[in-house]
N, C-alpha and C positions, 0 to 999 in steps of 0.2 A: 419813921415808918410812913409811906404813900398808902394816903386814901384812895382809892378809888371811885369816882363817881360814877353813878348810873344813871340813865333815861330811865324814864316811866317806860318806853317802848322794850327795855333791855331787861328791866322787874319783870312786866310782862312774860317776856319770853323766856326770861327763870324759870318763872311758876307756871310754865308750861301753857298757858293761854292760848285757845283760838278763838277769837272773833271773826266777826263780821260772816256772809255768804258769797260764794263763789259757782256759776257756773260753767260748767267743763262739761265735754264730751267721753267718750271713751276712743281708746285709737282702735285703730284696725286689730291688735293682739289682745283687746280690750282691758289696756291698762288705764289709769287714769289718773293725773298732774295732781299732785296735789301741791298748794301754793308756797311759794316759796318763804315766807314769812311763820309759815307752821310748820316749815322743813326744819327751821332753827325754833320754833316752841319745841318741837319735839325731841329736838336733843339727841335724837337713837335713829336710826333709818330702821329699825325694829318697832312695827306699830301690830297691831290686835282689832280683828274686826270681827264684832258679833253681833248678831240678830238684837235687832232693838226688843226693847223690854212692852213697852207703852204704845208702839206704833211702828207701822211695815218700813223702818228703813235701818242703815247702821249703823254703829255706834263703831268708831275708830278709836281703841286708847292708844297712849305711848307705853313702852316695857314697863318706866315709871310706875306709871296709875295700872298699869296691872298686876304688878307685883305689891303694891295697896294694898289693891280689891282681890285678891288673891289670899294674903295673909287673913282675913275674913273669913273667907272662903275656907280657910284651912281651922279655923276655930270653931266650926260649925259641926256640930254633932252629925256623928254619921247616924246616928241612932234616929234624929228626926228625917223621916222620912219626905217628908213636901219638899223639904231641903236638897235632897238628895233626888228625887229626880228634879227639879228643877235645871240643879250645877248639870245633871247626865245630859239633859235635854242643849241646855242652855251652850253650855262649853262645846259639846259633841259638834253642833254648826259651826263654832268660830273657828277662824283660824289666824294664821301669825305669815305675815306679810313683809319682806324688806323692802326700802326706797329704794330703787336703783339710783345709779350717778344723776342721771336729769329727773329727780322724785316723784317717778313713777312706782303708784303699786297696783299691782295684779290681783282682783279680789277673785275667789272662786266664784265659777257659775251659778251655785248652789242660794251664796248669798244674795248676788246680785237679783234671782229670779225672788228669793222670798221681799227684796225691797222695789221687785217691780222696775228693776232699772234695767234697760234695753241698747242703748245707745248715750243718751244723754243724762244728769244728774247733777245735783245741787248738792256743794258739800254747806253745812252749815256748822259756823263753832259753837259751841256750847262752853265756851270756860276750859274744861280739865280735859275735855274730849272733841270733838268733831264728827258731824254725820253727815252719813251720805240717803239722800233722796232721790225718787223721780221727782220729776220736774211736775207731773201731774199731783201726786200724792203731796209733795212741798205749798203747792197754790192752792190744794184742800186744805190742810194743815195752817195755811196763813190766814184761810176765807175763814175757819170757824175761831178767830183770836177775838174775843172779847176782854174789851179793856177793865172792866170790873174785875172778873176773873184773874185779868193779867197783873193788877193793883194786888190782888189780894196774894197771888202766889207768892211777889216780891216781897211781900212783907211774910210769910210762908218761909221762905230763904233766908231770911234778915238781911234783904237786900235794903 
């Protein structure tokens, strides 16, 4: 029986990983690139973009981590109400996006206006997800990083 060996870079990209920040433009149809090493994290040219939870930008999953965060979703009493508008509010904005051949996706207008992005944007990975910023709201977002703060969340994480 052959082993297989794997890179760290290829684990990675298993478990669906996006690091690092990237900034891109939008084109004239205003889609926009998303990088070719989170083409292959993401395994599906089927991604999900929704209104950030904590802050004006998106949050990109893979079909993956949203058929997760979905199962949740689907254990959750319809009977509690916060719940329920929440998911109505929350879902109602997102929506479901394919890569094309050169891993362009087309986010609706709708989103793009509630994260303030115009023309230009910052995609940033987050681990299981990837978001997209303006380029202004991204350099506010980095001005207020406090390194105690940032100590403390990782250990928050069990990072």
């Amino acid at each position: 029986m052959e082993r297989r060996v794997t890179t760290e870079l290829e684990e990675l990209l298993d478990a669906g990983a996006f690091v690092g920040s990237y900034a891109h433009s939008l084109d004239p149809k205003r889609r926009v690139t998303i990088p070719s090493d989170w083409r292959e994290a993401a395994g599906n040219p089927v991604l999900f973009v929704l209104p950030g939870v904590d802050a004006r930008c998106l949050y990109v999953v893979t079909a993956r981590e949203m058929a997760q965060r979905l199962q949740k979703v689907r254990e959750t009493s319809v009977a509690n109400g916060e719940a329920q508008r929440f998911m109505r509010d929350f879902f109602s904005r997102a929506d479901r996006v394919h890569m094309d051949a050169q891993g362009r996706i087309r986010v609706k207008d709708s989103l793009l206006e509630f994260a303030g992005v115009v023309s230009q944007m910052v995609l940033v990975g987050v681990g299981g997800r990837f978001e997209l910023w303006s380029p202004e709201r991204w350099n506010e977002q980095n001005s207020q990083l406090d390194q105690s703060k940032f100590a403390q969340a990782a250990q928050y994480i069990g990072f």
